[in-house]
C-alpha positions, 0 to 999 in steps of 0.5 A, a space after each residue: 158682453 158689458 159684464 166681460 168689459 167691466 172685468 177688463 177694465 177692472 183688471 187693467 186699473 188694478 195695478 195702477 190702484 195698487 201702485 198708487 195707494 202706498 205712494 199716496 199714502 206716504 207722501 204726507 210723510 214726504 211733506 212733514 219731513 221737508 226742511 222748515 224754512 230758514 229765516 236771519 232772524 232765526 239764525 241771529 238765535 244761534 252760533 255761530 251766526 250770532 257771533 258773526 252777525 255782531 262782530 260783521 254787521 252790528 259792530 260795524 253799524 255807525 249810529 246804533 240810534 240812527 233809525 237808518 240802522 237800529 234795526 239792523 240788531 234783529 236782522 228786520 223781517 226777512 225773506 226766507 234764505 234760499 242756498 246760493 253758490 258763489 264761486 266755491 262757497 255756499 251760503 244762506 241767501 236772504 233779503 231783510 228790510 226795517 220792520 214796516 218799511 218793507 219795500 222802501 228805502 231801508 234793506 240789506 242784501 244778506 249772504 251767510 255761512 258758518 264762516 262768513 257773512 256779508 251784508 249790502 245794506 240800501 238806505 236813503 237819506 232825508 232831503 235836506 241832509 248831506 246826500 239829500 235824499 240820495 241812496 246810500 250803501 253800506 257793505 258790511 264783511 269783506 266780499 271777494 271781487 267774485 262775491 261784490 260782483 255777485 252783490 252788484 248784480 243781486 242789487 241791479 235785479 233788486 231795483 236799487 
């Protein structure tokens, strides 16, 4: 009797080890051919992003030395881009910072295409000037009101 149910339970589990072998076997595969991760700092690398970036965003930056934007030439560090669509456009989604000051008062919001870019940058400036500490915002790019409306509510979520 346990001889015949050793047998049985042998039959019953061995299409299930057949099944499961080959698909276990391929599913590093699965994972070596996932996309990498894409990140500004890696787009800024390559056309037409580069141009783009410059003509947009770096361009348009009113103090290249100002601290406040100098590191808007490298795109900072970056989260990595995740897909948004936003009306019937497609773009790299992606939030930078300065460098060692993530997390603070020196970031923008970074909607990119092959044919666009737009870019909310979200500063503060020190007490004792003009906006006293205030948060500013600088848009960089020309959004639809479809694609302000969806900076205003990344922004609102973002915590600024």
């Amino acid at each position: 009797m346990k001889k015949e149910w050793i047998a049985v339970s042998l039959l019953l589990a061995l299409p299930g080890l057949l099944y499961a072998a080959p698909h276990q076997a391929s599913a590093p595969k699965q994972q070596e051919t996932a996309e990498k991760p894409v990140y500004l700092f890696d787009l800024l690398k390559k056309q037409p992003y580069a141009n783009l970036w410059k003509k947009t965003v770096w361009d348009k930056v009113p103090n290249k030395k100002d601290p406040n934007f100098s590191w808007l030439k490298s795109g900072g560090t970056t989260s990595p881009a995740i897909i948004a669509k936003v009306g019937n456009e497609t773009y790299y989604k992606m939030e930078a910072c300065k460098p060692h000051f993530c997390g603070g008062d020196y970031d923008i919001l970074v909607l990119m295409n092959k044919k666009k870019v737009m870019a909310l940058q979200l500063y503060a400036l020190p007490k004792g000037n003009v906006a006293n500490g205030r948060k500013m915002e600088k848009m960089y790019g020309h959004p639809t009101t479809l694609e302000r409306r969806y900076f205003d509510a990344w922004k609102k979520n973002f915590g600024h």
